[in-house]
N, C-alpha and C positions, 0 to 999 in steps of 0.2 A: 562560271562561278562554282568553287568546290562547294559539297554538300560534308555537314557535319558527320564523322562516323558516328558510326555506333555507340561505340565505347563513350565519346564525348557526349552525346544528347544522353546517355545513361548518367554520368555525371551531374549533369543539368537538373534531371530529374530527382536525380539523391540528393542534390543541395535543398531543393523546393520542399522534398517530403522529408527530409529533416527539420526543416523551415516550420511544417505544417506539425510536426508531432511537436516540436520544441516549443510554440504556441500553445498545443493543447495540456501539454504539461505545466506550464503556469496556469495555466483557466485551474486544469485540476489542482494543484499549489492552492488559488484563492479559494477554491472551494472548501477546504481544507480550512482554512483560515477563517472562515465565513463565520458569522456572529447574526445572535436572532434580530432581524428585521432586515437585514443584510437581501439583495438581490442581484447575481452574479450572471453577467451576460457574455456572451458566446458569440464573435464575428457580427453584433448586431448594432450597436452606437461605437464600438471598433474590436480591435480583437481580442479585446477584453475590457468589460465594463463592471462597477461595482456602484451601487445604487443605496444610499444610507441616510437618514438624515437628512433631506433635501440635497444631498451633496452626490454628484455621479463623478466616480473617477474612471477616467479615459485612459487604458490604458494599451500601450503600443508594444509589438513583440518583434524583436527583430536578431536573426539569426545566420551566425558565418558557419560553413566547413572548414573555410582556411584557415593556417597556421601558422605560424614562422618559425623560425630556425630552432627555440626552445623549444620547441611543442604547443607555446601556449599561443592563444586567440590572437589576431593582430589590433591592435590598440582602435578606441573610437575617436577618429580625428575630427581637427574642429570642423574639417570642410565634408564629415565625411557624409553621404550621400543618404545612410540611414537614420541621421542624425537632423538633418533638413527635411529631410521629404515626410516623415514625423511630423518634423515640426510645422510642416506646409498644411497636411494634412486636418491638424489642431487648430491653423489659422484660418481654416475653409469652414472648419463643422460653427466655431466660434462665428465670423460673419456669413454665415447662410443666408441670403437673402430668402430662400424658402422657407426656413421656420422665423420668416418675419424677426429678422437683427439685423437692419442696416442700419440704426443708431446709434452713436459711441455708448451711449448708457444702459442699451439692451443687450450692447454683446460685452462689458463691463460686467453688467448683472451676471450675464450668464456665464461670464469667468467664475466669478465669485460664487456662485455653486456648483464649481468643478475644482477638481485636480487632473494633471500631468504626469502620467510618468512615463518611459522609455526602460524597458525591462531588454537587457541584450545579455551576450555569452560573450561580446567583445569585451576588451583590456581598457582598464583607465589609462589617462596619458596623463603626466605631469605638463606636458605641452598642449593640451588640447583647452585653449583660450574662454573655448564656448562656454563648457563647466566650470571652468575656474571662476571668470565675469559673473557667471548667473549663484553661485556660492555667497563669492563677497559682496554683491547684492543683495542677498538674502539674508547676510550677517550684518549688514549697514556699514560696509566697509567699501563699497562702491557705488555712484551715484547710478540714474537711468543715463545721464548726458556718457556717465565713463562707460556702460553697455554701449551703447550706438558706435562712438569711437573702435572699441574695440571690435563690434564687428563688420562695421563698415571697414576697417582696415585689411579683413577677410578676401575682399572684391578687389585682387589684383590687375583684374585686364583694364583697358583704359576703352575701349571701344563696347558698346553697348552689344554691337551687332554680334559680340563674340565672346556674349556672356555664356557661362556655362549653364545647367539648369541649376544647380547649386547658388548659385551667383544669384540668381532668382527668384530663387528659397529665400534668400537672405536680404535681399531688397523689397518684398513682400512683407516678411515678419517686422525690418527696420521701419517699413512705411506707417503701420501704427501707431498712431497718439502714444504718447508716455503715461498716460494714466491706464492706457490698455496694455503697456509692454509691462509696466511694472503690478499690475496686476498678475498678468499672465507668468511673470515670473517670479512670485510668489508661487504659487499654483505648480510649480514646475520641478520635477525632482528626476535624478535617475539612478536607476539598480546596474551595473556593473558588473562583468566576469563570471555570472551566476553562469558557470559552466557544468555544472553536473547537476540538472534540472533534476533528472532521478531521483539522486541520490539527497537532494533537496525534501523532494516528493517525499518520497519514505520515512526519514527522520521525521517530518511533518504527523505522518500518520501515527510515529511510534513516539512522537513527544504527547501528540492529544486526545490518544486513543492509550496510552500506558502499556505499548506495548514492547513485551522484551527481544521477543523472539524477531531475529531476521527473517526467516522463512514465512512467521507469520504476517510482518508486514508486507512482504512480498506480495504475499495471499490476497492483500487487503488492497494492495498497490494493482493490480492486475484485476483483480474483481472490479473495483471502482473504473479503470480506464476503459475495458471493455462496455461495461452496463450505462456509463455516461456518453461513450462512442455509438453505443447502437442507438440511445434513446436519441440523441439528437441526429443521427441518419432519421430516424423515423420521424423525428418531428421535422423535419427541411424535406423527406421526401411528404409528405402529407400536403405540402404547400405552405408551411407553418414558417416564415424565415425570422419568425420573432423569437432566440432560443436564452433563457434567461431559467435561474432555478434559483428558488428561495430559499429559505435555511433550513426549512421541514423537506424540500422538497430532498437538496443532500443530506440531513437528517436520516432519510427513508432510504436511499443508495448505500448510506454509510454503516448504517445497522444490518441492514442484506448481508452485506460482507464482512462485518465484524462476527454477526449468528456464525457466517462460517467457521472459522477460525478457533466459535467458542466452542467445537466440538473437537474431537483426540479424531487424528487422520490416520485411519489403519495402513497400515507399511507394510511392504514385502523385502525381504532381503535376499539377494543374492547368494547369501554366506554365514552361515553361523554358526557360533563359537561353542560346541558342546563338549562339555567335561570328557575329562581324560578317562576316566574310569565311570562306566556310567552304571553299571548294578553296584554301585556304592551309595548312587542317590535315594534318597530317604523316600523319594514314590514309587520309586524301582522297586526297593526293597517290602513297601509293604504290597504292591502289586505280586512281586511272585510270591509273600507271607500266605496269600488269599486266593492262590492259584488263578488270579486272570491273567499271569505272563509266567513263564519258566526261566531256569536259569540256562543262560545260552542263547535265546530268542533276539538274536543280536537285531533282526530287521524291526522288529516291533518294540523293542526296547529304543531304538534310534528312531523310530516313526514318535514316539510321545514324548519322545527327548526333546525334538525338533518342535511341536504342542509347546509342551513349555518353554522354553528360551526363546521363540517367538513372540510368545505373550511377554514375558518379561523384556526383549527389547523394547517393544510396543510402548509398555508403560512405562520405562524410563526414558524413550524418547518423547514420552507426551509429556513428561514432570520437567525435561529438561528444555522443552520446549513451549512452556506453556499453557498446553492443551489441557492439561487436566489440573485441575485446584487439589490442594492437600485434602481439604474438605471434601470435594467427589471421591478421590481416590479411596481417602476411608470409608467411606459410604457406599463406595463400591464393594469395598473386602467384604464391610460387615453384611451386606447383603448377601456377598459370596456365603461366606459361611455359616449365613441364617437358610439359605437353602439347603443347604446339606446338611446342617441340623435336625432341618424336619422330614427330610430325606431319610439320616442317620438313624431317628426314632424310629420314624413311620418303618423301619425293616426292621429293627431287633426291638420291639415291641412284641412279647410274646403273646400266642393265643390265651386267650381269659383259661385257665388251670391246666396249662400247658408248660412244660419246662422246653428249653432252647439247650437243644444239643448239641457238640462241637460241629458235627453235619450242619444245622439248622442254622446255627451260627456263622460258618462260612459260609453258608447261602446267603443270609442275609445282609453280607457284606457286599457279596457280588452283587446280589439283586442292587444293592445301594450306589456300585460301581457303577451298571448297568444305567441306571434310572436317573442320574449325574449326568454320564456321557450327551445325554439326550436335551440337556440343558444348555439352549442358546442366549446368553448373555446380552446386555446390553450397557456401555457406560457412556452418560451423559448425551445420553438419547442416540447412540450411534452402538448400533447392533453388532457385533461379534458371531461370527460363520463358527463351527463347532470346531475346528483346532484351535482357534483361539480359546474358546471358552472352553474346552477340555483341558489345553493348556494352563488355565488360570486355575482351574482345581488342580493340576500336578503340582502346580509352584505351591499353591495352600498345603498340599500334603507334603511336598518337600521341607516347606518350609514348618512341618508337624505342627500347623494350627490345624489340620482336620484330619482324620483319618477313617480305617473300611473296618477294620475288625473291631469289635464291641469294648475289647479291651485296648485299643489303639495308645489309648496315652500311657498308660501303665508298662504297656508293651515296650514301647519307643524311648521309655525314661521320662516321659514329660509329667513335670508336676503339672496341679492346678493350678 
């Protein structure tokens, strides 16, 4: 007997733990979705349960790798195996003899506060009989007698001995009373081709969380799968196999991970884009006005160039991303240059009958330079390192909202 290679049992594997995340990305879906009273279970009354109203819906996850020749999912057939064994599944939890339902009107009952669904990445089929029947059922366009018919029709072998397990399925679910099929199917619905669970996920978060930015739902997408991944490792390692979470409980996960997002994510670039002529720029020029740069100082003129256009990409990737509200950002500047206001005084404030002389004067500009540099910023509770925040004072003096020499505005053209 050959043994499977490698490469094949590796495949095996990929099918299953696709199998296994594709699962966990609907759980996170309904979480998403979840509403207060709402109680959302995790592999525990099945692979995904929702708890409302006296109503628990059962819900089943079932997931292909394969393809076919377009690319897309191959169709869920009527006979097809994850379609049955679902449904076998349903028919077992329903008459349990262990939570005491071997009655038609206790396991009736116990339809009656539940739903069914079958969540797949498989293709609807215009041919597949099962969903059609259980549709026009449900629309009063087909009796229980015209269900039975049609899927008793399903059982083509003629010999018992050589039914298939399918075949099984369906002589199991057929064997119920009509008041328990047509209950049950009632109760019974299925979701379809949801092939891009992802991208499902995401839009979820960015329709009910209002959020714009892709990167941030990402942020939010990843934050949540890891932190609801690890808590439920730890709760099934504890010995705990009962893993279900309330609406405070993803309340609490979802806020975690939205706080993040509501902060500006400081950025490194690779690359950036500095003016062509750079002692043209208006902080260049009042830097060597006040002798803390020369002209020619080409490494340190390009060292605070790179300050500034760092911070300005910063803040136009946070406005264009999101991270930062108009409201902060102004609240940020005026801050900016309420510091350096009092900065600006607190040095060309002269001694009590003392005159400020052009010497005294450029000192006090530096001293103001000086005393600035030293100022480490923060916006929207996220701290800024000192190029950035040296940078956001060049962009203010570039952009002649602030300045070093006492006569700056007058200096520069700026009216009041």
């Amino acid at each position: 007997m050959s043994k499977s290679s490698p490469y094949i049992d590796n495949l095996s594997a990929a099918d299953k733990q696709a199998g296994f995340d594709y699962q966990f990305y609907v759980f996170l879906l309904k979480c998403l979705e979840i509403k207060t009273g709402q109680i959302i279970g995790y592999e525990e009354k099945d692979d995904v349960h929702i708890e409302y109203n006296n109503v628990t819906t059962y819900i089943q996850v079932k997931h292909t790798i394969a393809s076919v020749k377009n690319g897309s999912r191959p169709n869920l057939t009527q006979k097809d195996t994850d379609l049955w064994k679902t449904i076998s599944n349903w028919v077992n939890i329903i008459n349990d003899p262990n939570s005491k339902r071997n009655s038609g009107t206790d396991q009736i009952k116990f339809i009656d506060g539940s739903e069914f669904i079958l969540i797949s990445n498989k293709s609807f089929s215009d041919t597949n009989t099962v969903i059609d029947i259980v549709d026009k059922f449900n629309s009063a366009k087909k009796t229980i007698r015209d269900v039975r018919t049609i899927l008793n029709m399903l059982i083509t072998e003629i010999d018992p001995g050589k039914y298939s397990e399918v075949d099984k399925y369906i002589l199991s679910f057929t064997g119920q009373n009509d008041a328990w099929l047509s209950k049950f199917l009632s109760k019974l619905s299925f979701t379809l081709e949801e092939n891009n669970i992802i991208k499902t996920v995401k839009n979820q978060i960015k329709e009910r969380y209002m959020i714009q930015s892709d990167a941030q739902a990402d942020d939010v997408f990843n934050c949540l799968f890891s932190n609801l991944k690890t808590d439920i490792y730890n709760h099934v390692s504890s010995g705990n196999r009962s893993i279900n979470f309330t609406y405070d409980d993803v309340k609490g996960f979802t806020a975690a991970c939205l706080y993040r997002i509501n902060k500006p994510m400081v950025r490194t670039y690779q690359t950036l884009d500095l003016p062509e002529n750079l002692e043209d720029q208006n902080f260049i020029k009042q830097l060597i006005d006040m002798g803390d740069i020369h002209t020619g100082d080409t490494e340190t003129i390009v060292q605070y160039t790179r300050f500034k256009v760092l911070m300005a990409q910063n803040m136009k990737d946070w406005e264009q991303n999101h991270e930062l509200l108009p409201t902060s950002k102004n609240a940020f500047i005026d801050n900016c240059i309420l510091k350096w206001k009092n900065i600006h005084t607190k040095h060309h404030r002269p001694p009590f009958g003392d005159a400020l002389t052009e010497d005294k004067l450029r000192k006090a500009g530096l001293d103001c330079i000086d005393e600035i540099r030293l100022i480490e910023l923060s916006v929207s509770e996220v701290s800024l390192d000192s190029m950035l925040s040296n940078g956001q004072f060049y962009s203010l003096s570039d952009e002649l909202k602030i300045g070093w020499a006492h006569d700056w505005k007058t200096r520069y053209f700026i009216d009041e």
